[in-house]
Residue frames relative to the residue before (quaternion, step in Angstrom):
aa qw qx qy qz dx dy dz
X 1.0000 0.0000 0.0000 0.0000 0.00 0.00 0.00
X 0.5958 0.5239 -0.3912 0.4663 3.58 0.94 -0.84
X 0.5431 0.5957 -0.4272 0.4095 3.48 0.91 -1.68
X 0.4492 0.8641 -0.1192 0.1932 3.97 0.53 -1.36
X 0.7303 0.0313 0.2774 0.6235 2.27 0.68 -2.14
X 0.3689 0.5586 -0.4352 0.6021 3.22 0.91 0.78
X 0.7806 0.3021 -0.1642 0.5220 3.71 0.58 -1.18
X 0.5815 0.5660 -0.3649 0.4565 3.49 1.23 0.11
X 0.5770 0.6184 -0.2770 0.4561 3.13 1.28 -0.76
X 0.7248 0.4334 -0.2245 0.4863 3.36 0.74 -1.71
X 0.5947 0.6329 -0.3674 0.3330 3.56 0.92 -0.20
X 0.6652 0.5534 -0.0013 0.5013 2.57 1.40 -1.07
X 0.6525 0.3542 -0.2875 0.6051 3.44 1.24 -0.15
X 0.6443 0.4570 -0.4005 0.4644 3.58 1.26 0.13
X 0.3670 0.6345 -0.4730 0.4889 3.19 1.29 -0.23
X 0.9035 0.1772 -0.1546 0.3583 3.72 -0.12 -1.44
X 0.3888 0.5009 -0.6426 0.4300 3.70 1.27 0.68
X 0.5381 0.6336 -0.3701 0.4148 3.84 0.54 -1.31
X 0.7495 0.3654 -0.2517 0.4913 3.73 -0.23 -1.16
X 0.6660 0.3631 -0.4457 0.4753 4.06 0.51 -0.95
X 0.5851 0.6043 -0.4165 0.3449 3.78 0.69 -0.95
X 0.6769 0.6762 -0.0297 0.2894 3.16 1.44 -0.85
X 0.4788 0.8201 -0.1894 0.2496 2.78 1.56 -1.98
X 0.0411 -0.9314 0.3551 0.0683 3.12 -0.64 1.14
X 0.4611 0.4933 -0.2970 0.6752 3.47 1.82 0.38
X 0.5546 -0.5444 0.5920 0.2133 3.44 -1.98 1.12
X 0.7739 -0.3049 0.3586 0.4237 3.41 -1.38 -0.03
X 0.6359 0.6366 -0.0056 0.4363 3.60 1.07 -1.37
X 0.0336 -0.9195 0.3082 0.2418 2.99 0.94 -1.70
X 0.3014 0.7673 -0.3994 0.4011 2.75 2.16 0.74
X 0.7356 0.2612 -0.1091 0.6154 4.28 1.10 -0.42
X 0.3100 -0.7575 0.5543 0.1514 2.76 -1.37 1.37
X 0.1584 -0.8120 0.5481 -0.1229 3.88 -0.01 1.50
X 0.4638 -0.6454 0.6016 0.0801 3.50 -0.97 1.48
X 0.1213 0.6883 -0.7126 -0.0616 3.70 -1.01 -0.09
X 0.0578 0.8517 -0.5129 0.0902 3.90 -0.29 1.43
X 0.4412 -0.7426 0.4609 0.2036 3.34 -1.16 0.72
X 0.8228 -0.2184 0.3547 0.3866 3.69 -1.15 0.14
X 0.4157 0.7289 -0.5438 0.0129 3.85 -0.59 0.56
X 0.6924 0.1660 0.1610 0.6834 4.09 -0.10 0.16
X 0.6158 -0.4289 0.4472 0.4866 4.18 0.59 0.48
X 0.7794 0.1291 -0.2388 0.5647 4.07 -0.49 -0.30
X 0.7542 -0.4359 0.4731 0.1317 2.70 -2.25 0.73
X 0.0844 0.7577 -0.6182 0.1915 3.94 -1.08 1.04
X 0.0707 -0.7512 0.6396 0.1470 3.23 -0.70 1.12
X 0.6281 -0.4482 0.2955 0.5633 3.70 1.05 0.26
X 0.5960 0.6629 -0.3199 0.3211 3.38 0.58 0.24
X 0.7592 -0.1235 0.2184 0.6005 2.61 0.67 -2.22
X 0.3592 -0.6617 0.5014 0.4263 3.90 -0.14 0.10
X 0.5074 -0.6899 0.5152 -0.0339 3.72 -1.61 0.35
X 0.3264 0.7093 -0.6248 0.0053 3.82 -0.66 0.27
X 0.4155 -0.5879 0.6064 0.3377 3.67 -1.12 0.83
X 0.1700 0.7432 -0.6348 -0.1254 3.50 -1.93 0.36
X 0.7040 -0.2233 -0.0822 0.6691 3.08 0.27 2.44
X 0.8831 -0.1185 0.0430 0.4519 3.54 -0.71 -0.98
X 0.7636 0.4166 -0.1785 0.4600 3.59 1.02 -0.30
X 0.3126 -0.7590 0.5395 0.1877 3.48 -1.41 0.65
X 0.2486 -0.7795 0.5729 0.0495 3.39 -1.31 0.65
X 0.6264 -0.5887 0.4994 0.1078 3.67 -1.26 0.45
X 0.2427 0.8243 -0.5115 0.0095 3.81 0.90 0.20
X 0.8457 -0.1770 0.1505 0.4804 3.62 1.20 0.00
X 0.5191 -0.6411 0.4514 0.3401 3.44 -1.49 1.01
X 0.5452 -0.6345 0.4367 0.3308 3.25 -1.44 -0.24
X 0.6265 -0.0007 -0.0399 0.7784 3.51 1.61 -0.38
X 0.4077 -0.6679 0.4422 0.4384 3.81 -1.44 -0.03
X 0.4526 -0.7216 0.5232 0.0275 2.82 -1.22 1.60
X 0.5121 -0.7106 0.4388 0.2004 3.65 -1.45 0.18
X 0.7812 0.2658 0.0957 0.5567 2.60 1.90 -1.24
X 0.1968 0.8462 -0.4950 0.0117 3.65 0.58 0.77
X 0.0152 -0.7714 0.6235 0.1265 3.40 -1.45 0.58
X 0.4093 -0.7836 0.3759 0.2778 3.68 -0.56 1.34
X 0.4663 -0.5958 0.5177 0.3996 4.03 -0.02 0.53
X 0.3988 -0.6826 0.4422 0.4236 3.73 -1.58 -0.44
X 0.7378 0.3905 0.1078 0.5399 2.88 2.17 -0.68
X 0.2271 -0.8437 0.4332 0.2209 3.30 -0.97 0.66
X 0.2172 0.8705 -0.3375 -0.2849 3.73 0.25 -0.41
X 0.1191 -0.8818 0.4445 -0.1039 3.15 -1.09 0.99
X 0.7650 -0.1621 0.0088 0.6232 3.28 -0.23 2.10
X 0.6369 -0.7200 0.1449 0.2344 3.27 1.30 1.42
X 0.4563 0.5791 -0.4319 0.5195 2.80 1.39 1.34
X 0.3299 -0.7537 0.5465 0.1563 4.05 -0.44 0.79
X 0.0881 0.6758 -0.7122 -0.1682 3.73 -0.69 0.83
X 0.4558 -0.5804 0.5924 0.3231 3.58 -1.07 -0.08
X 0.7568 -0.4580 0.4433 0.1448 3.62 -1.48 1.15
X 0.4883 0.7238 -0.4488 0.1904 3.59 0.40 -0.29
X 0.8457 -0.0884 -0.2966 0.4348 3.56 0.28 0.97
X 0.5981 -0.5645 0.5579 0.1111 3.45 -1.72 0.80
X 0.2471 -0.8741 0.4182 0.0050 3.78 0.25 0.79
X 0.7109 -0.1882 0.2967 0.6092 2.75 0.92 -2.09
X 0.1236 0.6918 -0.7103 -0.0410 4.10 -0.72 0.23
X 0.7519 0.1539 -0.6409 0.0169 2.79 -0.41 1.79
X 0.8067 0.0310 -0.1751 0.5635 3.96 -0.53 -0.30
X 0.3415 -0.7389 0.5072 0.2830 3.27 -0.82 0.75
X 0.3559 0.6445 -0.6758 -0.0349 3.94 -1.10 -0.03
X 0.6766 -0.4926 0.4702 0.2801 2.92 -2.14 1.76
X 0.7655 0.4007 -0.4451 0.2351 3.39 -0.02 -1.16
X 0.4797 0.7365 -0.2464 0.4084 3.78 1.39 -1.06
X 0.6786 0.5125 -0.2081 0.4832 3.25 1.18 -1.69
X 0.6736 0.6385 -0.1459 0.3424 2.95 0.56 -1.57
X 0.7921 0.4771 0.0294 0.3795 3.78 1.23 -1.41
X 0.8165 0.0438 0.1621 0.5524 2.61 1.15 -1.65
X 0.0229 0.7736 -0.5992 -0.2047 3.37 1.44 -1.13
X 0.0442 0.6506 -0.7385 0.1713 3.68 0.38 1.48
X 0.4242 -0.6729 0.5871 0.1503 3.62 -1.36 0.69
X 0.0587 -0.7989 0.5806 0.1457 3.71 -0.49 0.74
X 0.5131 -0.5944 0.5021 0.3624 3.37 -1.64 0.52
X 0.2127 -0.6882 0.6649 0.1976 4.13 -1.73 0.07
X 0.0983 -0.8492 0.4892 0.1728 3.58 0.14 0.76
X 0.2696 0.8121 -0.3074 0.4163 3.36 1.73 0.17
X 0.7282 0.4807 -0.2162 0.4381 3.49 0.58 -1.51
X 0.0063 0.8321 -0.5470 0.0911 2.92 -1.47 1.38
X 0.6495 0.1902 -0.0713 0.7327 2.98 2.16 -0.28
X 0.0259 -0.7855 0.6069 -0.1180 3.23 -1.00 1.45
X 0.1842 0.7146 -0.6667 0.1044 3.93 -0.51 0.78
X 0.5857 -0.4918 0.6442 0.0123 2.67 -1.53 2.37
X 0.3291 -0.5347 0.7427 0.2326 3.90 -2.14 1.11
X 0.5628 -0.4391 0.6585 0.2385 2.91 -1.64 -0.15
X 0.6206 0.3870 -0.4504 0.5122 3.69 0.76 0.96
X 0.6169 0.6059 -0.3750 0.3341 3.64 0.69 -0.65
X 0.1523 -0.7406 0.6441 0.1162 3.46 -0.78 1.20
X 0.8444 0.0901 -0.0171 0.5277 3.88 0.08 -0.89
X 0.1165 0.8082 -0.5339 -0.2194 3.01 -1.63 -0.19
X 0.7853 -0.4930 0.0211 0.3739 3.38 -1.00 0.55
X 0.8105 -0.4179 0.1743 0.3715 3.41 -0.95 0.41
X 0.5630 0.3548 -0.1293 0.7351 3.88 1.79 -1.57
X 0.4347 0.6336 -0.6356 0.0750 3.80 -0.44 -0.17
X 0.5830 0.4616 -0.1715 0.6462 3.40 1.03 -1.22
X 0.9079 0.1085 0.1543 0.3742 3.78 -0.85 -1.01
X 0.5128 -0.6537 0.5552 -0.0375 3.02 -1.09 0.82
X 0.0334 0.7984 -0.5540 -0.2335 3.53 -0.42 0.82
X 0.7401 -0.5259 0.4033 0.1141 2.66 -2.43 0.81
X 0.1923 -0.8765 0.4014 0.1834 3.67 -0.10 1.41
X 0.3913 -0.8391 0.3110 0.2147 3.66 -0.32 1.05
X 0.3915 -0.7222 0.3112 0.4778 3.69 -0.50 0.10
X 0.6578 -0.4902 0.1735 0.5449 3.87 -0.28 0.22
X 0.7512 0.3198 -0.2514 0.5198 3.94 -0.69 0.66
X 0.5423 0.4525 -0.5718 0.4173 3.90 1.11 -0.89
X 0.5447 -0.4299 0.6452 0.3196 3.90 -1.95 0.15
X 0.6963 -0.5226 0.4914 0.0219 3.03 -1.23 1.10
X 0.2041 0.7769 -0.5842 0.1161 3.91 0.28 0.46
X 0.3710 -0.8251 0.3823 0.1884 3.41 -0.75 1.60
X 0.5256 0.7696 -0.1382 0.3351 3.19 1.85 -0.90
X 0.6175 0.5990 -0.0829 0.5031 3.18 1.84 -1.02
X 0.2615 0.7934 -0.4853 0.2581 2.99 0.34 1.23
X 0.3032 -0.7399 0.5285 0.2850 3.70 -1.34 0.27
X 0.5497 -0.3778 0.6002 0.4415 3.78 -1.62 0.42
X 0.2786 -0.6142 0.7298 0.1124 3.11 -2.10 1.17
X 0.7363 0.1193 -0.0964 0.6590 3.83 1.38 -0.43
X 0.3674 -0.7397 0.5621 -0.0439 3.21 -0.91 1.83
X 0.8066 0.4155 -0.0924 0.4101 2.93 0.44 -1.27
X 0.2891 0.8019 -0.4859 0.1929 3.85 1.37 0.13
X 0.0794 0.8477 -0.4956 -0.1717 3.63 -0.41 0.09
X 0.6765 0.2351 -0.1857 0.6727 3.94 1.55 -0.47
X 0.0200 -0.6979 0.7145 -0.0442 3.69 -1.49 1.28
X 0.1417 -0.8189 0.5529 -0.0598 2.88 -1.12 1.21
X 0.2495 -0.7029 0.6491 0.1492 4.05 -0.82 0.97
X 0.3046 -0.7440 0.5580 0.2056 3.81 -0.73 -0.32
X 0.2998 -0.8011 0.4536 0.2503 3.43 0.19 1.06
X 0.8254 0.3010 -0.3840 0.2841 2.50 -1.37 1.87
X 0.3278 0.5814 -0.5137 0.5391 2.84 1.87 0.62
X 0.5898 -0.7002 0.4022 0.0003 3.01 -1.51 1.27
X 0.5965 0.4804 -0.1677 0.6207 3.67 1.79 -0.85
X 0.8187 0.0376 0.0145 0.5729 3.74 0.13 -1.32
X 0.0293 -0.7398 0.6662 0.0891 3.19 -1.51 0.08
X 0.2364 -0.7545 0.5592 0.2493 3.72 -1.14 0.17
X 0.3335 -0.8246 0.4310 0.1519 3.62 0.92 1.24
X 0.8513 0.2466 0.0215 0.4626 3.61 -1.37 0.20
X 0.5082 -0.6050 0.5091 0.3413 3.72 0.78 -0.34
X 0.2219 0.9137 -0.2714 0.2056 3.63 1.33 0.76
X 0.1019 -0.8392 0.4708 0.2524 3.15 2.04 -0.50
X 0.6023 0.5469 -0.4316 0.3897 3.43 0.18 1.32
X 0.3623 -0.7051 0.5288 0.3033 3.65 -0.62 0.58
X 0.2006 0.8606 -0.4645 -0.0579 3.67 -0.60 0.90
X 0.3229 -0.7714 0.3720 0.4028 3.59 -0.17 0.90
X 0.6313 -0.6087 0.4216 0.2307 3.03 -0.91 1.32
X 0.8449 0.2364 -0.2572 0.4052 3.78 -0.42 -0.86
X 0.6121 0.3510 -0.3682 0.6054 4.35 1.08 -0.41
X 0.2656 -0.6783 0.5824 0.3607 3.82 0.73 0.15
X 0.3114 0.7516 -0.5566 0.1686 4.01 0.47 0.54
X 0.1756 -0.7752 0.5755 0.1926 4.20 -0.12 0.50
X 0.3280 -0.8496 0.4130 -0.0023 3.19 -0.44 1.60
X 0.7544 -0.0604 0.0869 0.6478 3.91 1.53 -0.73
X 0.1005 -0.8090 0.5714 0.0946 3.21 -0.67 1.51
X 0.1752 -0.6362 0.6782 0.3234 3.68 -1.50 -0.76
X 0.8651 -0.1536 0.2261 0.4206 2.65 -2.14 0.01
X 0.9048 0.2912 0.0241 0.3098 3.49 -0.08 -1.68
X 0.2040 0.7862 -0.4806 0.3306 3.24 1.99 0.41
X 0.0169 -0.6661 0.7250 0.1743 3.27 -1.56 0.30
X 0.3884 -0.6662 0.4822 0.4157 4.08 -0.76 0.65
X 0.4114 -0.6534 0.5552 0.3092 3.85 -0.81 0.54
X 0.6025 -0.1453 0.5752 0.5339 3.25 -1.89 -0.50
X 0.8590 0.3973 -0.1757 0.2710 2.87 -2.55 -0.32
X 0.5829 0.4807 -0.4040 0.5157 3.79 1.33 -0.32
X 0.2600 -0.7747 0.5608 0.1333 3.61 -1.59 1.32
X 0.8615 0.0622 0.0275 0.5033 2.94 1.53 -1.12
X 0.1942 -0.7754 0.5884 0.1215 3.43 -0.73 0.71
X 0.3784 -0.8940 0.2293 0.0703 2.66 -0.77 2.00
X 0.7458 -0.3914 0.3080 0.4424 3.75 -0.95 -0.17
X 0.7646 0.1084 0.0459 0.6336 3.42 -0.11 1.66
X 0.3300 0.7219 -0.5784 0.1884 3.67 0.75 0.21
X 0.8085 0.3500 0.0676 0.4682 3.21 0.84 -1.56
X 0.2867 0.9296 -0.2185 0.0764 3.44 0.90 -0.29
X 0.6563 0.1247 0.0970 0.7378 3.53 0.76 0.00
X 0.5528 0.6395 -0.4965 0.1971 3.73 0.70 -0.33
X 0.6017 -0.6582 0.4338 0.1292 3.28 -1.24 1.39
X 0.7310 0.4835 0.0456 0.4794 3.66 -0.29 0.54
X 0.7923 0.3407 -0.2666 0.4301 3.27 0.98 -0.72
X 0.3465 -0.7240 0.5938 0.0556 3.33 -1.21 1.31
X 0.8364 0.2739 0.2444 0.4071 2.87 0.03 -1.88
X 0.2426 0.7097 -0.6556 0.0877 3.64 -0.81 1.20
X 0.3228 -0.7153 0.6088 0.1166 3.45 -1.49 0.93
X 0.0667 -0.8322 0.5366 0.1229 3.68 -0.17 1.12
X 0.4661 -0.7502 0.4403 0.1617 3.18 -1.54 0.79
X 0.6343 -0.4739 0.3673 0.4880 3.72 -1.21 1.00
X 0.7657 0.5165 -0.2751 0.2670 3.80 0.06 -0.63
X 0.2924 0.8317 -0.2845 0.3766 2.87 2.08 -0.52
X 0.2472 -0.8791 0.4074 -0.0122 3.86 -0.94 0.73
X 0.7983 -0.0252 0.3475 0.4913 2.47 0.61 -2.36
X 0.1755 -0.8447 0.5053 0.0169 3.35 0.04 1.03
X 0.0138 -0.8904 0.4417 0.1088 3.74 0.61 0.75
X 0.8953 -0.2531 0.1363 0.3403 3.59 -1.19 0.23
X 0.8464 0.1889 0.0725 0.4926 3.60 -0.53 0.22
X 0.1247 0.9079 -0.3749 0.1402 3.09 1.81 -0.15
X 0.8525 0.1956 0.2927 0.3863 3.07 0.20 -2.26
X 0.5152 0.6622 -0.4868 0.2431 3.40 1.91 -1.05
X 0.8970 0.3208 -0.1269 0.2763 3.31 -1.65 -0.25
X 0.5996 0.6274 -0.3005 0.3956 2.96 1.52 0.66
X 0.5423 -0.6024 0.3542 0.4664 4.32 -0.19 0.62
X 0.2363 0.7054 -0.6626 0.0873 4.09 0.34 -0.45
X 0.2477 -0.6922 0.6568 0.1680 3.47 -1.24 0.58
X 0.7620 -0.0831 0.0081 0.6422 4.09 0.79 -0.24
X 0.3470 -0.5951 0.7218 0.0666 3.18 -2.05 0.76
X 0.2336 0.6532 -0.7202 -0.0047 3.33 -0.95 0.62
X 0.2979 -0.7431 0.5977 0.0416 3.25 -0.90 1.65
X 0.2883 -0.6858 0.6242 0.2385 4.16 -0.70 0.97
X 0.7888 -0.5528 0.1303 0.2350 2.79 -2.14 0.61
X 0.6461 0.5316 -0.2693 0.4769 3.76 1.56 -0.85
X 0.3847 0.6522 -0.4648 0.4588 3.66 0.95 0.37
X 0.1016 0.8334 -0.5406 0.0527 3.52 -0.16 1.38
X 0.6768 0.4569 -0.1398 0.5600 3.72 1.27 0.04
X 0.0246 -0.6942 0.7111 -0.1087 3.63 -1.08 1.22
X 0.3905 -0.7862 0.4737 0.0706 3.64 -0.53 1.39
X 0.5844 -0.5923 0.4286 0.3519 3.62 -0.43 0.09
X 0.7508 0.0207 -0.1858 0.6335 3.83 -0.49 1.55
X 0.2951 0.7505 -0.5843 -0.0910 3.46 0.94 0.05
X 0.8246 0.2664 0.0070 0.4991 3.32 0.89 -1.18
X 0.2457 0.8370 -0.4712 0.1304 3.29 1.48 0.72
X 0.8549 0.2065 -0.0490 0.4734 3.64 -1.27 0.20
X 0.2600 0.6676 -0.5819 0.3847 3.38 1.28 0.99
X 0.0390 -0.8186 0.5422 0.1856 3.90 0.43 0.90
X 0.7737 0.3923 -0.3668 0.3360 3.99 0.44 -0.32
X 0.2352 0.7760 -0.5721 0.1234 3.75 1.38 0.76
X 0.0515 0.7282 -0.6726 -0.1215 3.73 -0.72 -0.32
X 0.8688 -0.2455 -0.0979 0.4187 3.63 0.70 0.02
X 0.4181 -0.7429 0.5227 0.0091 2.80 -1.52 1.01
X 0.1072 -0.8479 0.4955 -0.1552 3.65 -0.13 0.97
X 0.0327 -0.8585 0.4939 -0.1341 3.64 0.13 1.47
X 0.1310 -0.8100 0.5701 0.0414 3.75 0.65 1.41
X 0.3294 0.9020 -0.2776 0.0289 3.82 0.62 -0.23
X 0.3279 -0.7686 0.3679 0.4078 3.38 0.23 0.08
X 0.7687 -0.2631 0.1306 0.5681 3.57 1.20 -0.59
X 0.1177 -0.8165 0.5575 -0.0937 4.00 0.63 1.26
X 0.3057 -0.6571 0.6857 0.0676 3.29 -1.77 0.35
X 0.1286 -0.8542 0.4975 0.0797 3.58 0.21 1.00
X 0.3425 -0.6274 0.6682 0.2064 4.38 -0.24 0.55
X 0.5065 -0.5186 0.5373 0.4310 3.54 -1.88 0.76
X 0.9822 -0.1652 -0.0827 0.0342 2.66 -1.99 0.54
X 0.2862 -0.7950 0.5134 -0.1499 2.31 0.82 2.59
X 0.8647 0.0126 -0.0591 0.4986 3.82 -0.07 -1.21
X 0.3652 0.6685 -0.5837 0.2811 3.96 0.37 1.39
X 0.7369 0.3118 -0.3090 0.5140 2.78 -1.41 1.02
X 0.6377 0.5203 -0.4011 0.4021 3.37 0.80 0.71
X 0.5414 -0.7947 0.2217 0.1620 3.07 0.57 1.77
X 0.7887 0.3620 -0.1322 0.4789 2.95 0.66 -2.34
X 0.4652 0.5959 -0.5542 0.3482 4.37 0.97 0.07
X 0.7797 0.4480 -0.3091 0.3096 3.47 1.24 0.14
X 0.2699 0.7905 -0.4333 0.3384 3.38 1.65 0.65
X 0.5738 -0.5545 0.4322 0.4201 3.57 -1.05 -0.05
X 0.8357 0.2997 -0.2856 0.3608 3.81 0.96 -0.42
X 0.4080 0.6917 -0.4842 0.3472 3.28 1.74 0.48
X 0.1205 0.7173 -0.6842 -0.0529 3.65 -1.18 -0.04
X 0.3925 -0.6770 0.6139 0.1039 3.10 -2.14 0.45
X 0.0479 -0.8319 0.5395 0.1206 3.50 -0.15 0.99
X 0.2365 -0.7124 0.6352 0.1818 3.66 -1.29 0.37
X 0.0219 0.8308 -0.5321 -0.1616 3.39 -0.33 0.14
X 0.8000 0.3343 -0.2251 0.4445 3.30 0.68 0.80
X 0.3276 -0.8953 0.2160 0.2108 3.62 -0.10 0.40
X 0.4176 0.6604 -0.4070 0.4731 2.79 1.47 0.55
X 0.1366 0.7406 -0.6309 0.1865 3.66 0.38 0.88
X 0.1035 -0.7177 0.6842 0.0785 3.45 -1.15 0.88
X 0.0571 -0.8401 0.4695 -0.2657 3.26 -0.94 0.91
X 0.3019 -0.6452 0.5743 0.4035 4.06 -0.29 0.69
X 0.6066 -0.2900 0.1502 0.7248 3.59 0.64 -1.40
X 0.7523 -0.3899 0.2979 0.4397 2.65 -2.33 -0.11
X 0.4804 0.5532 -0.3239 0.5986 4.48 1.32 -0.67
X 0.7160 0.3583 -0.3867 0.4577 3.62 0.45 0.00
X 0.6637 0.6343 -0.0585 0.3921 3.67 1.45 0.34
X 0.5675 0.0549 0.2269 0.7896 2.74 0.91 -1.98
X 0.4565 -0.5236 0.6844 0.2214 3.27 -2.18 0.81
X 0.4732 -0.6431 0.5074 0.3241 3.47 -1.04 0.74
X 0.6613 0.4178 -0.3910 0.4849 3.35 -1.77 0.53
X 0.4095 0.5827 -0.6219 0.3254 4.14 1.05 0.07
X 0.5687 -0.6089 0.3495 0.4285 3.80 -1.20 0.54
X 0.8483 -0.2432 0.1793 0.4348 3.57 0.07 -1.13
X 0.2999 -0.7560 0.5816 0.0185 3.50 -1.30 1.21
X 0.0927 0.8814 -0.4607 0.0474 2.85 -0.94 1.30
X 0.5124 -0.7731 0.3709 -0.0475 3.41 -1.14 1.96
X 0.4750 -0.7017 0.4109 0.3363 3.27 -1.13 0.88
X 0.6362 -0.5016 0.2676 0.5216 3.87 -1.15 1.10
X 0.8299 0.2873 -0.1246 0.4617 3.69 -1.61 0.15
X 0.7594 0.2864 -0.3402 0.4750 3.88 1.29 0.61
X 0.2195 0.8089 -0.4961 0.2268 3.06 0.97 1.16
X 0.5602 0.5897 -0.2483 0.5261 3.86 1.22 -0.39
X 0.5882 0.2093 -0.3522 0.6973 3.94 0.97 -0.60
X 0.8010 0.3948 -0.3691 0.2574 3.58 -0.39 0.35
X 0.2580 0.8070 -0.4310 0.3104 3.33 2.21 0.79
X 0.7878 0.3878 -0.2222 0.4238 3.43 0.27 -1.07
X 0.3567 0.6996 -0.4701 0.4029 3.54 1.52 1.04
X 0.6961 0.6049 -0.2945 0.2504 3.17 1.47 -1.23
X 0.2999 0.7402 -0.4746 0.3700 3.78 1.93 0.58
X 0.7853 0.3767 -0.0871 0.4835 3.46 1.42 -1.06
X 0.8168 0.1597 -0.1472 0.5345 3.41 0.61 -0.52
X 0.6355 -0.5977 0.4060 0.2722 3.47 -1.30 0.78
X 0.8396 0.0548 -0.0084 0.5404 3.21 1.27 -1.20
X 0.0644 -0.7343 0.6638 0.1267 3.66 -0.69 0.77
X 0.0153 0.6954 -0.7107 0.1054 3.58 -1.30 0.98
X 0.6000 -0.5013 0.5703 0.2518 3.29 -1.76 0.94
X 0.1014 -0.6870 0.6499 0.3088 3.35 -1.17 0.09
X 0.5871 -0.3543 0.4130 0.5994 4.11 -1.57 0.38
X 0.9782 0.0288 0.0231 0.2042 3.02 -0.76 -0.92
C-alpha cells in the first residue's frame, strides 16, 4: 500500500513539473509564454519545437501535425523571456532537416491557426510551397502552392504590431502595406486592404464567396487560382489583375469588373469551366481594359460578355472568346 502511494505521489509530482514546464500565462497574465524542456538538442513544449536567436525566439517546427495551432508570445528559459518574433516553420519538425536544409514541410491537418502578438516575419515556405519547374520552363517566383488547404479559422492577437486579422476577418494581414498575406475558407477581405497577395487563397478549400473592399487595388498572381468562387465583383480602384489570378476557379459564373481602368495578366480567368454555361456572364464596366489579347485571358467558347453602352466596337476582337458580346442600358 505504501509502495501505492508512493507511486501516486511521484505521479503526481510529475504531473506538476510537466504543467510548470509548460505554463502558459506571465506572472500578470497578460502573455501567453511557453516554458519547454530539452528534446533532440532544441526546446519543445510538445507543441512546437524552438531555437533562440540572441534575444528572440522562433518556431522551427511542430511536434506531430496538429489541427489546432496557437503561436505563444514568448519563450522562457532558465528565467529569462525571449519574445516570439518569427515563424520559421509549422510543420513536422526534424533536427537533421533543420540542421541542413531547414526545408519547410507542409501539415494538411491544420485548420486553426492564431498568430502572438510578438511575431514580426516569417520564413520564406511557411505559407506555400515552391513550384518545381520542368527543365528549361523560367522560373516564376510568384507561383507558389498552399502548405494548408484546408484552414478554415485565422487568428492575429491584438496587439501585435506587424500583422493583424482586423474585424474578425480570418486572414493574416500585414498591417502597415495593408497587403493580406493568407486567407481561408471563411475569410472576409476588410476595409483598409490594398492588396491581395500572391497565392493568398489558392487551392483554398471551401471557398465560395468573397466580398471585396472599396480600398482594394491589386489582386496579385495566383491570388484565387484553384479555388471554387462562384462570382468576382472587382470595385472601382482595383487597377491590376496578376497572372492565373483566378485561374481554374471551375464554379465562376460571373464576373463583374466595376473598375475604372485595370490591367488584366494572361491567364487570369482560364480554365474556368463554368464562364461557359448559358447563365454565366462577364461584365466590364468600363473600357479601358488592358489586355495582351482577349485568348490571352479568357478560354474561348466563355458564354457571354457584357459592355458599356456605345463600346461595343473596342470590344470586337472579343468575339474569339465569347459567344455573345452585348451593350449593356446603362
Amino acid at each position: 500500500m505504501f509502495q501505492q502511494g508512493l507511486k501516486l505521489l511521484s505521479g503526481v509530482v510529475l504531473c506538476m513539473i510537466v504543467c510548470a514546464c509548460m505554463s502558459k500565462f506571465d506572472t500578470n497574465g497578460s502573455a501567453y509564454v511557453v516554458r519547454p524542456y530539452i528534446k533532440d538538442g532544441y526546446y519543445t513544449d510538445g507543441t512546437f519545437y524552438y531555437d533562440i536567436d540572441k534575444t528572440d525566439a522562433i518556431v522551427i517546427g511542430t511536434a506531430k501535425n496538429e489541427r489546432t495551432l496557437v503561436i505563444p508570445d514568448a519563450v522562457g528559459i532558465n528565467e529569462v523571456t525571449y519574445p516570439l518574433t518569427k515563424v520559421q516553420n509549422l510543420g513536422v519538425f526534424n533536427k537533421e532537416t533543420y540542421e541542413t536544409t531547414q526545408k519547410v514541410t507542409n501539415n494538411d491537418n491544420l485548420s486553426s491557426l492564431t498568430i502572438g502578438g510578438n511575431v514580426k516575419s516569417f520564413g520564406k515556405d511557411v505559407f506555400f510551397s515552391e513550384v518545381i519547374y520542368p527543365s528549361g520552363y523560367k522560373k516564376d517566383e510568384d507561383d507558389k502552392m498552399r502548405r494548408f488547404p484546408n484552414l478554415e479559422t485565422i487568428i492575429v492577437i491584438p496587439g501585435n504590431e506587424t500583422f493583424d486579422s482586423r474585424n474578425n476577418c480570418n486572414a493574416i494581414i500585414q498591417t502597415e502595406k495593408g497587403e493580406l498575406l493568407l486567407g481561408c475558407k471563411n475569410s472576409v477581405v476588410p476595409s483598409g486592404v490594398k492588396k491581395i497577395s500572391a497565392a493568398a487563397f489558392r487551392g483554398c478549400q471551401g471557398l465560395k464567396q468573397v466580398t471585396f473592399p472599396t480600398s482594394l487595388n491589386i489582386v496579385a498572381p495566383y491570388a484565387f487560382s484553384d479555388s471554387h468562387l462562384q462570382s468576382v465583383d472587382l470595385p472601382v480602384d482595383v487597377y491590376h489583375i496578376g497572372r492565373e489570378a483566378f485561374y481554374g476557379c471551375d464554379s465562376l459564373v460571373s464576373v463583374s469588373l466595376y473598375c475604372n481602368g485595370v490591367s488584366i495578366d494572361s491567364r487570369a480567368f482560364q480554365h474556368c469551366s463554368s464562364l461557359k454555361d448559358s447563365v454565366s456572364e462577364v461584365r466590364f464596366y468600363t473600357p479601358h481594359i488592358s489586355v495582351q489579347s482577349a485568348e490571352d485571358v479568357f478560354d474561348e467558347g466563355c458564354n457571354c460578355l457584357l459592355v458599356p453602352k456605345g463600346q461595343l466596337s473596342t470590344f470586337e476582337s472579343w468575339n474569339k472568346c465569347f459567344l455573345t458580346i452585348k451593350e449593356m442600358n446603362n
